[in-house]
N, C-alpha and C positions, 0 to 999 in steps of 0.2 A: 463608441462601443457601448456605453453606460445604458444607451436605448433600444437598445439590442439583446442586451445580456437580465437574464430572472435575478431577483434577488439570490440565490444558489448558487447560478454560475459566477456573479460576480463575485461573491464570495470564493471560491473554486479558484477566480482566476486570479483574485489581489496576492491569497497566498501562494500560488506556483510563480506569479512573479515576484516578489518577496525571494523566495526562497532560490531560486536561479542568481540572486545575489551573491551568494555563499560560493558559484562554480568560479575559477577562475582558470584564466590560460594555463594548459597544457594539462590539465587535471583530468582523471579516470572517472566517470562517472555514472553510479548504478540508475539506470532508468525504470521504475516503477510500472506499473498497471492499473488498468483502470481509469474512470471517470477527470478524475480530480489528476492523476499523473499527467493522465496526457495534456491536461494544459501546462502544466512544468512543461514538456518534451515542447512543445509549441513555442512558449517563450522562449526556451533554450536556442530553440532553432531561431528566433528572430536575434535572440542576443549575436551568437555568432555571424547572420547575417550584416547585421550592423557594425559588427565591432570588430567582426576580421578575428576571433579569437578561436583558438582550434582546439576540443576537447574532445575526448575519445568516450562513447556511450555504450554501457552494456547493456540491454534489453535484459528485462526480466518477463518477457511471454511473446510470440509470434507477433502479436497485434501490436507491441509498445515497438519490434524492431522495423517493421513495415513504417508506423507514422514516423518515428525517427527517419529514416533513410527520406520518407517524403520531403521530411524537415530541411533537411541537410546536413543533420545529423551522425558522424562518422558511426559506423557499429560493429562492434568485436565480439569476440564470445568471451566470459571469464576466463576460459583454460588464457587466451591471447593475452589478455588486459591480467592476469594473475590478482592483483592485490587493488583496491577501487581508494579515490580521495575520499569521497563521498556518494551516499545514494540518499536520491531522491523520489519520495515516493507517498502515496496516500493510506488511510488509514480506516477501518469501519466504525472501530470504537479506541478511544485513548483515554485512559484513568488518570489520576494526578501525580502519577508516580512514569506517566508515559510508559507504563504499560499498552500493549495492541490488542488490538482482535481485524485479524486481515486474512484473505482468501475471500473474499465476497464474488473478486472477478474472477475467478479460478485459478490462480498464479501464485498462491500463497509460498509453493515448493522452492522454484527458485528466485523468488522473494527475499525469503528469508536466507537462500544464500549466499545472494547478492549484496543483501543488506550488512549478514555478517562479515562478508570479506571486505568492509569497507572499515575507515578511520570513523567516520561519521555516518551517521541513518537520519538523514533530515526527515520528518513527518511533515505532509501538507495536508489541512483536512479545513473544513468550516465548523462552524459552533455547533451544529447540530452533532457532531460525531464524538465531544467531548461526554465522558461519561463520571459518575464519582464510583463505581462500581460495573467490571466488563459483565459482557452478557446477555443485556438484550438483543443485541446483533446475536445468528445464529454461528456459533464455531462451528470454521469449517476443518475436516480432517482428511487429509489426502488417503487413499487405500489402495494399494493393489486390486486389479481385479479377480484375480484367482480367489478363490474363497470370502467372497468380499461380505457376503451376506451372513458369514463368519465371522468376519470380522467385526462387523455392524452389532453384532447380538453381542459378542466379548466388552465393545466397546457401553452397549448400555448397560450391563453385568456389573463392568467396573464403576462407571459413572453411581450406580447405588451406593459404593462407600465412600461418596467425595460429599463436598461442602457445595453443593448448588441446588438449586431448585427445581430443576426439570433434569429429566433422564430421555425426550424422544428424541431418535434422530432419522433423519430422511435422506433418503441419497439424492443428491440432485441430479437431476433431467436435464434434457435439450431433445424436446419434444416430448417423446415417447422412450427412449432410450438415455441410458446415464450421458450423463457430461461426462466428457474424458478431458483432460489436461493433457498440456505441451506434451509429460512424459508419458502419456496413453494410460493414468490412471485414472480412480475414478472421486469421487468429493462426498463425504458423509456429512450431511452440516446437525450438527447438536444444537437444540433448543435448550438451553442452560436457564436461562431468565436472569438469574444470577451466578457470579461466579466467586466463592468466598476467598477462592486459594488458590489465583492463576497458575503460580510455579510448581505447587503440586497438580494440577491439574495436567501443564504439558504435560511434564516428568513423566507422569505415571502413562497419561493415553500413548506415547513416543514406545513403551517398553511389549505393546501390545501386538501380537506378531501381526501383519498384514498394514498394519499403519505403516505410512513413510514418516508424514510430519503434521504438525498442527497449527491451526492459526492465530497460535497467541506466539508473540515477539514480546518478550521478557527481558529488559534488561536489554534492547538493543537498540533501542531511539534516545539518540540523545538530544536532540532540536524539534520542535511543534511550533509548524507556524498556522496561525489560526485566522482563516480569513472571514470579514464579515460582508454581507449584503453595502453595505455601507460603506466601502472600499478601506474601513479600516483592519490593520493587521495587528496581530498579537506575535511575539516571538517569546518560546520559552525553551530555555536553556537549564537542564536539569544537572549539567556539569558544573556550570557555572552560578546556577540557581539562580539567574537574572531573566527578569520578564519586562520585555521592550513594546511599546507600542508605535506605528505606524500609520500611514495613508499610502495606500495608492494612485497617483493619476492617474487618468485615463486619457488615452488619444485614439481620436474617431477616426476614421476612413477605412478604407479596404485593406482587410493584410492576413497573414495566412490563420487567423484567427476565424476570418467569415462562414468557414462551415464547418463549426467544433461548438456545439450547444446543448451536449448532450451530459 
């Protein structure tokens, strides 16, 4: 697989397998979105292929419950699954305090509910996503559509009396027309540059009428596993305050891995 795979992905994939170590039988588990999740979801499905082991997977967006079920992957909705062991999920930008910035792939909403109903919120990301201050990545904020263009101007209004460096924000497209999300809303992404005061930052954008939610995860990731180009892994543990290092092998040939490179 090693000749097959960019330096990226193998990064991408050392830590989603790394991190699939953490599931064990009969465990509930929040399945994430995006790039970097879906090779979690991938291994996942090989681990139980191999190992006979049976866990129950909550999607958190259309696209992660589709490649699950490809997988062989059981899938529930949270109302079914109520309370999760763990979720497993990627990350745009992570601080040293494992602080987030997530909603890049437009799933931030039940993301972060996923995340929350769980024991543990494992983070899978590569070096590149580690930051010492959030921000560069644009935050994104979920909106109603009603009023939304309302909401957009409230939202840069407030932004003037926070700690960051930029105030514009843009709604994202799909095409020519807004993105809408799983729940038919729509995504305002904030160009922050810097972000001085995550917690106030939610707090305050969360209280602004037409917003649902936002894409900083505060205080909910307790595990970052960090994969490099180089098949080595980093584990950190913000509970425990222990930072582990690893390798992963690689084994070549066909397997359901062959057309995921994205």
């Amino acid at each position: 697989m090693t000749g097959e795979l960019s330096p990226i992905d193998t990064a991408k994939f050392v830590a989603a397998k790394r991190a699939v170590e953490f599931v064990e039988d009969g465990m509930k588990v929040g399945l994430g979105t995006g790039s970097t999740a879906a090779w979690m979801v991938r291994c996942l499905g090989e681990m139980i292929h191999d190992s006979g082991m049976k866990i129950i997977g909550v999607p958190t967006s259309s696209r992660t419950a589709d490649l699950a079920r490809k997988c062989g992957v059981k899938v529930v909705s949270l109302d079914e699954a109520k309370w999760l062991d763990v979720t497993i999920d990627g990350a745009d930008e992570v601080d040293p305090d494992l602080n987030l910035i997530k909603g890049g792939g437009g799933a931030l909403l039940q993301e972060k509910i996923v995340a929350t109903a769980s024991d543990r919120m494992i983070v899978i990301t590569d070096a590149s996503k580690q930051v010492e201050r959030l921000g560069a990545f644009p935050l994104p904020v979920e909106v109603v559509p009603f009023g939304w263009q309302t909401t957009k101007a409230l939202v840069e209004e407030t932004l003037a009396g926070m700690d960051v460096l930029g105030q514009e924000s843009t709604v994202r497209l799909n095409g020519e027309a807004p993105y809408v999300t799983d729940e038919g809303n729509y995504i305002i992404d904030l160009h922050l540059n810097r972000i001085g005061n995550p917690r106030q930052v939610a707090l305050v954008l969360n209280q602004i009428p037409g917003v649902v939610e936002n894409g900083l995860f505060i205080d909910i990731c307790d595990v970052v596993v960090i994969g490099h180009g180089s098949g080595r892994v980093e584990v950190n543990d913000i509970n425990s305050g222990t930072h582990e290092e690893d390798r992963i092998d690689f084994v070549d040939g066909g397997n359901m891995f062959s057309d995921l490179s994205d």
